[in-house]
C-alpha positions in Angstrom: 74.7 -124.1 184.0 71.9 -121.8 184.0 70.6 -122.3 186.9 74.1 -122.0 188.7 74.9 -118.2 186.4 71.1 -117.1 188.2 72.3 -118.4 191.7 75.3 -116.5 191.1 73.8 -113.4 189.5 71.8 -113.0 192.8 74.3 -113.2 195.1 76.3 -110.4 193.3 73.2 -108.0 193.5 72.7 -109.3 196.9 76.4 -108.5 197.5 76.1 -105.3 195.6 72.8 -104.1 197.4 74.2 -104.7 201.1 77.7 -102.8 199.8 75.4 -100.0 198.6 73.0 -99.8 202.1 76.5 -99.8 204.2 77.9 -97.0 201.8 73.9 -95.2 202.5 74.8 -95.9 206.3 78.2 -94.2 206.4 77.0 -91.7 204.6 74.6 -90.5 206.9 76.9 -91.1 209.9 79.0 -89.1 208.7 76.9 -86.5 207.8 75.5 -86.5 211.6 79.0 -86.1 212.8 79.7 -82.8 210.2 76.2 -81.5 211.0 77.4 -82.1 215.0 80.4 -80.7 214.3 78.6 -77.2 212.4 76.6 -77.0 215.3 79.5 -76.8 218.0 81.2 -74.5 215.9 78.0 -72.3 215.2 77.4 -72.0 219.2 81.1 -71.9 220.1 81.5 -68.8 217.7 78.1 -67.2 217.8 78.0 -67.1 222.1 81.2 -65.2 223.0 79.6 -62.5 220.0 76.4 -61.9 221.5 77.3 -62.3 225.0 79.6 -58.8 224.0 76.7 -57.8 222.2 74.5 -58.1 225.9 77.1 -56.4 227.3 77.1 -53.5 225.0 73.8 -52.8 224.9 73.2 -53.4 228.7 76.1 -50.7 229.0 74.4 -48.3 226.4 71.0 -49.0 228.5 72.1 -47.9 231.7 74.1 -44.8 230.3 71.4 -43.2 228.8 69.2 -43.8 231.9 68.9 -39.8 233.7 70.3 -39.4 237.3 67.3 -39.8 239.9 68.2 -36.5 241.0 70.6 -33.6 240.1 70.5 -31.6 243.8 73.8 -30.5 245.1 74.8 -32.5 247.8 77.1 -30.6 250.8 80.6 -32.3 251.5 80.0 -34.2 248.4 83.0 -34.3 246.1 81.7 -31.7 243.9 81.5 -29.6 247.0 85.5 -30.1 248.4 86.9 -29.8 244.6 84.7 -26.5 244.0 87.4 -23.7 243.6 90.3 -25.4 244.3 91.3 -27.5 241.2 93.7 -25.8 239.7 95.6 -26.3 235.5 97.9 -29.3 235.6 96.3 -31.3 239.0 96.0 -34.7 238.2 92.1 -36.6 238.6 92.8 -40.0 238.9 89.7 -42.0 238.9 88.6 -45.7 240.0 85.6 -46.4 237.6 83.8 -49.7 237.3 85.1 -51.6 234.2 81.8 -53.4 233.9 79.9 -50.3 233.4 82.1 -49.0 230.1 81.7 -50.4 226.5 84.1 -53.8 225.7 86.8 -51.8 224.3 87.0 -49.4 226.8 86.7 -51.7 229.4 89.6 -53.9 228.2 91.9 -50.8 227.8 91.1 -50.0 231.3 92.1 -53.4 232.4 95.0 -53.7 230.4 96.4 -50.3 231.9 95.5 -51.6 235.3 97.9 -54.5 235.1 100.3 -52.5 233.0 101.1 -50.1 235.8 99.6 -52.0 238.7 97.1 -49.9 240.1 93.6 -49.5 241.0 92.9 -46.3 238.9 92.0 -46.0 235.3 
């Protein structure tokens, strides 16, 4: 009787050890797939916000760069406007969107298809 409560006794901790190593094993698969899954969310969240952020600061760069020169040109558009604007003409101008901050840009491309034209 002894013998057989032993033989029985170890294949209950043998039982119990393979039960634990499979509850170890699903354990770490599943923390693969939630570390996976943090991942995918960090880069899916985090890209979109700096590729704005490189936008922004490429914008701010290129703002604050001085013009090469600051010569007046003849029959340039400063020169055919000069005198002859007048109170209550109407500018309308066809900037590029790429070149303005996010916000800016986006209001300029919502008004674009808003009214459907080519001018801010």
């Amino acid at each position: 009787k002894k013998k057989n409560l032993i033989s029985n006794l170890k294949k209950i901790k043998i039982t119990l050890s393979e039960q634990s190593t499979l509850a170890s094993i699903t354990q770490i698969q599943n923390l693969r797939f939630e570390m996976s899954y943090r991942t995918i969310m960090l880069f899916s969240t985090a890209t979109p916000i700096f590729s704005v952020l490189g936008w922004s600061m490429y914008v701010s760069k290129e703002r604050a760069k001085k013009p090469e020169s600051m010569d007046f040109q003849p029959n340039s558009t400063y020169d055919i406007l000069d005198g002859k604007l007048k109170t209550g003409d109407l500018l309308f101008f066809k900037r590029n969107w790429a070149l303005m901050q996010p916000p800016a840009a986006l209001l300029v491309l919502a008004a674009r298809k808003v009214f459907d034209t080519q001018y801010d």
